[in-house]
One Martini backbone bead per residue (centre of mass of N, CA, C, O) as a GRO file, in nm:
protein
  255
    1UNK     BB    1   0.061   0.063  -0.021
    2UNK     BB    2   0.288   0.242   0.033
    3UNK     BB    3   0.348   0.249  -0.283
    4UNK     BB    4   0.136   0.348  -0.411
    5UNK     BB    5   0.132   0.596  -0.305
    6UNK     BB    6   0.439   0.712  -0.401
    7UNK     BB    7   0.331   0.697  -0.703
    8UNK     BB    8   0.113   0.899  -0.707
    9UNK     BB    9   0.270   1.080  -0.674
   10UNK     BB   10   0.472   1.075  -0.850
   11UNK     BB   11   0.255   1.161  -1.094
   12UNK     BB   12   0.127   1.431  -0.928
   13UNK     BB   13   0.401   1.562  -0.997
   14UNK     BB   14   0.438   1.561  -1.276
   15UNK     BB   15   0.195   1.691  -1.366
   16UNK     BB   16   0.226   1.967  -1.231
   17UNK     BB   17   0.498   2.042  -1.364
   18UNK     BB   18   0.360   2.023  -1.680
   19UNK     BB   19   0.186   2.266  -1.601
   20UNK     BB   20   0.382   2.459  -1.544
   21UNK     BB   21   0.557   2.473  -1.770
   22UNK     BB   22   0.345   2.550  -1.980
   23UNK     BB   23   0.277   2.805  -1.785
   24UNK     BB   24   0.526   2.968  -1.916
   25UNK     BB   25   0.541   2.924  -2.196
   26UNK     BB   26   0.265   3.083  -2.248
   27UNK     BB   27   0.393   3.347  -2.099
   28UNK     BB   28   0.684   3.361  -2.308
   29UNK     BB   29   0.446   3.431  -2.528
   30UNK     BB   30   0.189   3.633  -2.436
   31UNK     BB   31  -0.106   3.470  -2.430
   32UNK     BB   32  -0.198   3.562  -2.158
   33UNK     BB   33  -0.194   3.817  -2.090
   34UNK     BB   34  -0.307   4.078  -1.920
   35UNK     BB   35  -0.458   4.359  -1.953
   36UNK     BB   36  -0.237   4.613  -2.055
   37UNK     BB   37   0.097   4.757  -1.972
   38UNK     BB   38   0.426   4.574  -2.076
   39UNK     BB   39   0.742   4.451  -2.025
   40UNK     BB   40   0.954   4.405  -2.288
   41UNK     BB   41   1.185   4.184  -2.506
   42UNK     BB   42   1.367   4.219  -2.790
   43UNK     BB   43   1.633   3.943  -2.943
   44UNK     BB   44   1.846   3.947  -3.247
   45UNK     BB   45   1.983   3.780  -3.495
   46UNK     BB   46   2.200   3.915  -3.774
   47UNK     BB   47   2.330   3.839  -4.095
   48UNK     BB   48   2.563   4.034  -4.320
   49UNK     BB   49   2.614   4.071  -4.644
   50UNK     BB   50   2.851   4.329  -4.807
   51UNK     BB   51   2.917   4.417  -5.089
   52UNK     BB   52   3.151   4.516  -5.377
   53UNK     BB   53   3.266   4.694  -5.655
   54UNK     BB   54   3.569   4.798  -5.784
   55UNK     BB   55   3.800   5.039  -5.815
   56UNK     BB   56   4.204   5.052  -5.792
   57UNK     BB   57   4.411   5.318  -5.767
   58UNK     BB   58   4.781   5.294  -5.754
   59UNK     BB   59   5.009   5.519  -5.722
   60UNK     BB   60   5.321   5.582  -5.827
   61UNK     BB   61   5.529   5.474  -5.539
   62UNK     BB   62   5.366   5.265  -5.425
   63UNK     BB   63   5.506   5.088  -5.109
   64UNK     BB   64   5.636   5.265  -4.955
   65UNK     BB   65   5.783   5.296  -4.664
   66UNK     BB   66   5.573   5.504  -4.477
   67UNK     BB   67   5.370   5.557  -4.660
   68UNK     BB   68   5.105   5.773  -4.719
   69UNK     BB   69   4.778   5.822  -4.912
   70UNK     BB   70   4.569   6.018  -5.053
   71UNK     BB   71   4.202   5.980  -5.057
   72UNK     BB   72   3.936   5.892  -5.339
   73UNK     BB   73   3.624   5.891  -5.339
   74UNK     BB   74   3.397   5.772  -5.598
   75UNK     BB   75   3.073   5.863  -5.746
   76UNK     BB   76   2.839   5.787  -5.992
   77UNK     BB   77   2.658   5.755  -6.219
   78UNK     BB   78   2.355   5.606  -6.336
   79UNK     BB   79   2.468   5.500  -6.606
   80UNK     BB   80   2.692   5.279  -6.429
   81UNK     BB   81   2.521   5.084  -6.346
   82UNK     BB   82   2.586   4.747  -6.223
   83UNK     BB   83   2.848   4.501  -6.388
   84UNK     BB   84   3.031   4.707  -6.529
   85UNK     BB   85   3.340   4.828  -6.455
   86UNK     BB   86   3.408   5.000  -6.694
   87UNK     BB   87   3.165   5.229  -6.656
   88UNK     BB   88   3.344   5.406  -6.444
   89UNK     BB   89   3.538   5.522  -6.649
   90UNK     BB   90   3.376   5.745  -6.807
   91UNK     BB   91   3.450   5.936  -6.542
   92UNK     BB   92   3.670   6.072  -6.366
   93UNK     BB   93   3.923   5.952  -6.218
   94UNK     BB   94   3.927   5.651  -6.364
   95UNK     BB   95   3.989   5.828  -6.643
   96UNK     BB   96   4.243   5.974  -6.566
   97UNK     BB   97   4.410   5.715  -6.440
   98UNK     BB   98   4.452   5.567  -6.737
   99UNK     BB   99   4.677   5.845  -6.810
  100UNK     BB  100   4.758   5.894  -6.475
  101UNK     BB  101   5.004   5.749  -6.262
  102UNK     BB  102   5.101   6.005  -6.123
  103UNK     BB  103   4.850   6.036  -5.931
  104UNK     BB  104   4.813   6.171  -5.592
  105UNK     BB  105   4.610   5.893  -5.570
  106UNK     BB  106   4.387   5.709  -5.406
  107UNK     BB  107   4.144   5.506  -5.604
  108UNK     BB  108   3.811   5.466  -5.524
  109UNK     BB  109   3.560   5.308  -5.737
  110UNK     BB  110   3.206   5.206  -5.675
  111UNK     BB  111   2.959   5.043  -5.789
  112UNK     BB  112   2.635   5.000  -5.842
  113UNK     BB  113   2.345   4.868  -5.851
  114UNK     BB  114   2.100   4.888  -6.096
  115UNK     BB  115   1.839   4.931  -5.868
  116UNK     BB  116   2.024   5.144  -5.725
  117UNK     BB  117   2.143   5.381  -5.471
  118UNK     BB  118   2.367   5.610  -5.319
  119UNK     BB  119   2.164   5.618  -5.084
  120UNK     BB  120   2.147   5.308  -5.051
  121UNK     BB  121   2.459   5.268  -4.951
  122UNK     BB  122   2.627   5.354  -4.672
  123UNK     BB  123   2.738   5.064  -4.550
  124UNK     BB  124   2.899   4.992  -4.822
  125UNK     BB  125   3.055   5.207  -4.833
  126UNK     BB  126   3.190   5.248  -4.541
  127UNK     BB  127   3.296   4.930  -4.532
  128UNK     BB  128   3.500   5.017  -4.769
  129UNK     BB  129   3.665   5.222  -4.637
  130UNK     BB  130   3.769   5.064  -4.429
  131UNK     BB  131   3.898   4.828  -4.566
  132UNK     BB  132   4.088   5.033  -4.753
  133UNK     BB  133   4.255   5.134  -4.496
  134UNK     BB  134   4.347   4.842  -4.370
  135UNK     BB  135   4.498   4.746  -4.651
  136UNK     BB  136   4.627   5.028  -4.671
  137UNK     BB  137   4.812   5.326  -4.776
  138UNK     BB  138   4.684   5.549  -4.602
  139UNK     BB  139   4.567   5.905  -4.469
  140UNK     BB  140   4.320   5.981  -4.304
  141UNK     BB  141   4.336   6.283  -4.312
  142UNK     BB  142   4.324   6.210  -4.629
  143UNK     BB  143   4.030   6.218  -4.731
  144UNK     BB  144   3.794   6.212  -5.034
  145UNK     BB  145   3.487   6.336  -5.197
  146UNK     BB  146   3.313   6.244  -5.512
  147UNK     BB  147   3.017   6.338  -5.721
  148UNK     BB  148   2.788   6.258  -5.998
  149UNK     BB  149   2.510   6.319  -5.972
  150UNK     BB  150   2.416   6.084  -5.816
  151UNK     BB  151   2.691   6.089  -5.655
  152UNK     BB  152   2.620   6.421  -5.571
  153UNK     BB  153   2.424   6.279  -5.371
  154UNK     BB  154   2.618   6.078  -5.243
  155UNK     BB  155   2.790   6.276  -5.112
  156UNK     BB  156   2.598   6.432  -4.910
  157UNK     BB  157   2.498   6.195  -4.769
  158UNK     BB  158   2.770   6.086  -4.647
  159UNK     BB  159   2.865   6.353  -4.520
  160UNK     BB  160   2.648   6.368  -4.303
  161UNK     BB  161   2.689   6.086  -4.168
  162UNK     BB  162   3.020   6.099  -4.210
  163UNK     BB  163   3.214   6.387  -4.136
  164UNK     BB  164   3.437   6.254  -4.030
  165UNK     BB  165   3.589   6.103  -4.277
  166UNK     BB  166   3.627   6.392  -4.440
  167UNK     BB  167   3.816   6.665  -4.509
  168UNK     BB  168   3.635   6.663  -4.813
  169UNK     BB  169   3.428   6.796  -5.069
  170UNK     BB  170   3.294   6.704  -5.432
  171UNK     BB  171   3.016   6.804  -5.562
  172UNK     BB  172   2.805   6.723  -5.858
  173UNK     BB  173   2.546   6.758  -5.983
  174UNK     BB  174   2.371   6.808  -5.711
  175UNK     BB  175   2.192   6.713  -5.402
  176UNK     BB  176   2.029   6.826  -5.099
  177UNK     BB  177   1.941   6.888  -4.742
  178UNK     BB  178   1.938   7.133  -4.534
  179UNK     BB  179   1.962   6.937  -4.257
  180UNK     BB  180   2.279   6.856  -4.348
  181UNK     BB  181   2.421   7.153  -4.251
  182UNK     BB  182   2.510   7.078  -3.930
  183UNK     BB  183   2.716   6.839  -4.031
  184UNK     BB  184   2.903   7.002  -4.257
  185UNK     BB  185   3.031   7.266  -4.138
  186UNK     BB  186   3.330   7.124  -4.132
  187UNK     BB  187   3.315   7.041  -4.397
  188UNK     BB  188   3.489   7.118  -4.710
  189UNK     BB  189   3.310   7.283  -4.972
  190UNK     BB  190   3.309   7.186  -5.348
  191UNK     BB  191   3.092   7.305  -5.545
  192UNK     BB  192   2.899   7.196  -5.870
  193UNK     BB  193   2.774   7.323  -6.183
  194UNK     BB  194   2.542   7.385  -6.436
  195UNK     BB  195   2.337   7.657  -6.558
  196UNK     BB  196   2.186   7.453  -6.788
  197UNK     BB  197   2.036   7.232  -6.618
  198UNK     BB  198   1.781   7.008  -6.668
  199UNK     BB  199   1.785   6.747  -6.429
  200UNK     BB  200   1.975   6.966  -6.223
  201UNK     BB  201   1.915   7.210  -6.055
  202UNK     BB  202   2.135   7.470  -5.929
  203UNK     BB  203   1.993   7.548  -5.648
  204UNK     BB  204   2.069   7.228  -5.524
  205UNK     BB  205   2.323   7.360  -5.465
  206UNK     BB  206   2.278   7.638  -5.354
  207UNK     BB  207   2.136   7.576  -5.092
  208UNK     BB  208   2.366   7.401  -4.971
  209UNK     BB  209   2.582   7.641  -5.019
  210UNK     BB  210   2.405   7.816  -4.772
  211UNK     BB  211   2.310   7.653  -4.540
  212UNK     BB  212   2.615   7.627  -4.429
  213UNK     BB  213   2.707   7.901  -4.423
  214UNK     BB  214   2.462   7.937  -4.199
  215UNK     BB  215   2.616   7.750  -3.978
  216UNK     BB  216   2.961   7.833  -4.045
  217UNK     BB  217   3.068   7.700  -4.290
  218UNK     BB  218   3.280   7.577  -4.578
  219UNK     BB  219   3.158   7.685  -4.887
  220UNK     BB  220   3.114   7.649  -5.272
  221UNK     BB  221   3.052   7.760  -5.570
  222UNK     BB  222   3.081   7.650  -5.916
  223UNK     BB  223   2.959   7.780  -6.220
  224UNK     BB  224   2.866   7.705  -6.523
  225UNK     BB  225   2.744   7.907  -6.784
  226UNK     BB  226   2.701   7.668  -7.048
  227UNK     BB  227   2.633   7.402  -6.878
  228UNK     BB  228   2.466   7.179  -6.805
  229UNK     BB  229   2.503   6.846  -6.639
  230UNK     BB  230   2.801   6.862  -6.769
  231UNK     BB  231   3.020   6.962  -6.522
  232UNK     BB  232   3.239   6.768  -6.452
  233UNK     BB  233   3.473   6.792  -6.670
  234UNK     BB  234   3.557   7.040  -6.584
  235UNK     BB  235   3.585   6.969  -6.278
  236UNK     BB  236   3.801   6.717  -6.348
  237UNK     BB  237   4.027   6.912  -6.497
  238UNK     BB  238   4.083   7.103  -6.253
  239UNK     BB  239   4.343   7.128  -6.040
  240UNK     BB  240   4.259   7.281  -5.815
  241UNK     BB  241   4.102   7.070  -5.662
  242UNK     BB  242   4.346   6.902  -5.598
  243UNK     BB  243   4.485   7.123  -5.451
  244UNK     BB  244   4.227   7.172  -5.258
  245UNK     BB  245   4.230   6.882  -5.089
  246UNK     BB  246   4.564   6.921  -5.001
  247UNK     BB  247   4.467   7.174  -4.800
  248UNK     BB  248   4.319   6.910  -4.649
  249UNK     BB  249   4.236   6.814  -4.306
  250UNK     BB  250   4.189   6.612  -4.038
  251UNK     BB  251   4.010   6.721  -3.745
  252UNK     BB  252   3.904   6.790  -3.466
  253UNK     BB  253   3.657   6.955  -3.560
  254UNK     BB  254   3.556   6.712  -3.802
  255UNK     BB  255   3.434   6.504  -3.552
   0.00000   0.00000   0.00000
């Protein structure tokens, strides 16, 4: 009898602890939760892989010991988008470099994928720019950026959101939001841009480095008065750009 007894016990622990765990379980997923407001908590891991093509140029002379160089990140137009990396050299730094290997800068031009924007890519500029810093004999103090029409906006975009990163940028036939003008006060802006541009009208660099300058930055915006779109063309012919690239370093001013 005393044995029938310790079984029942045992029997009746074991369904009691299954109804606890169930009703555990039951909380832990929320299905029970009795009306009003509760503090909840939750958390996910998520493994993203980032890609991304680009052409890498290293001026003659790279590679000697305790060098570093300063670099041009380039942007290209939305015509260059795409998986064929050869359309990347059709204007601006991979086009000059292609016949200007003493060019003293290293430069990293990214092609956009055929579907996407530059402005919706800034996750893999910025990953692809550590890489780039880590992997080579970079600069850091003399970053620069710059980019035309999709690019000209993937410029603005870029440093707005890490004006730490970039020493100077140099926007070409691009556009931007106002309220990036509060990010960018520090990094020196020379914007770009064609006065009878009909795909981007003028104003819309006009107004970024007016808003720019209203925050105390310094920005310049250089028009050019018979150019339509292409505006690139003249302004990467233009040897000053580059020479006032390397009039700037970044400063504790600019992180």
């Amino acid at each position: 009898m005393k044995a029938v007894y310790s079984a029942w016990w045992v029997s009746f622990g074991l369904l009691l602890a299954g109804c606890v765990s169930v009703e555990k379980t039951e909380m832990r997923s929320g299905s029970v939760l009795p009306p009003g407001q509760h503090t909840q908590a939750f958390e996910k891991t998520i493994t993203k892989t980032l890609t991304c093509k680009y052409l890498l140029f290293l001026p003659e002379g790279y590679g000697q010991k305790n060098q570093h160089w300063p670099l041009i990140l380039f942007l290209h137009g939305a015509g260059e988008r795409g998986d064929d990396l050869g359309l990347v050299k059709k204007h601006g730094p991979p086009k000059i470099v292609e016949n200007k290997k003493d060019f003293p800068f290293i430069v990293v031009s990214p092609q956009c994928p055929g579907a996407s924007w530059w402005t919706d890519e800034i996750e893999v500029l910025t990953s692809l720019l550590d890489d780039v810093v880590a992997r080579y004999q970079v600069d850091a103090a003399r970053i620069y950026l710059t980019g035309l029409s999709m690019g000209g906006y993937g410029t603005w975009s870029l440093a707005a959101v890490h004006p730490e990163r970039f020493a100077a940028i140099a926007p070409i036939c691009g556009g931007g939001k106002r309220f990036m003008a509060g990010s960018l006060k520090n990094v020196p802006v020379w914007a770009f841009h064609g006065a009878k541009d009909n795909l981007v009208p003028v104003k819309e660099s006009e107004e970024m480095v007016q808003a720019i300058k209203a925050a105390g930055g310094d920005a310049k915006l250089t028009v050019y008065p018979d150019a339509g779109h292409d505006s690139w063309t003249a302004a990467y012919n233009n040897q000053e750009l580059y020479d006032w690239f390397l009039q700037h370093r970044k400063s504790d001013k600019t992180k």
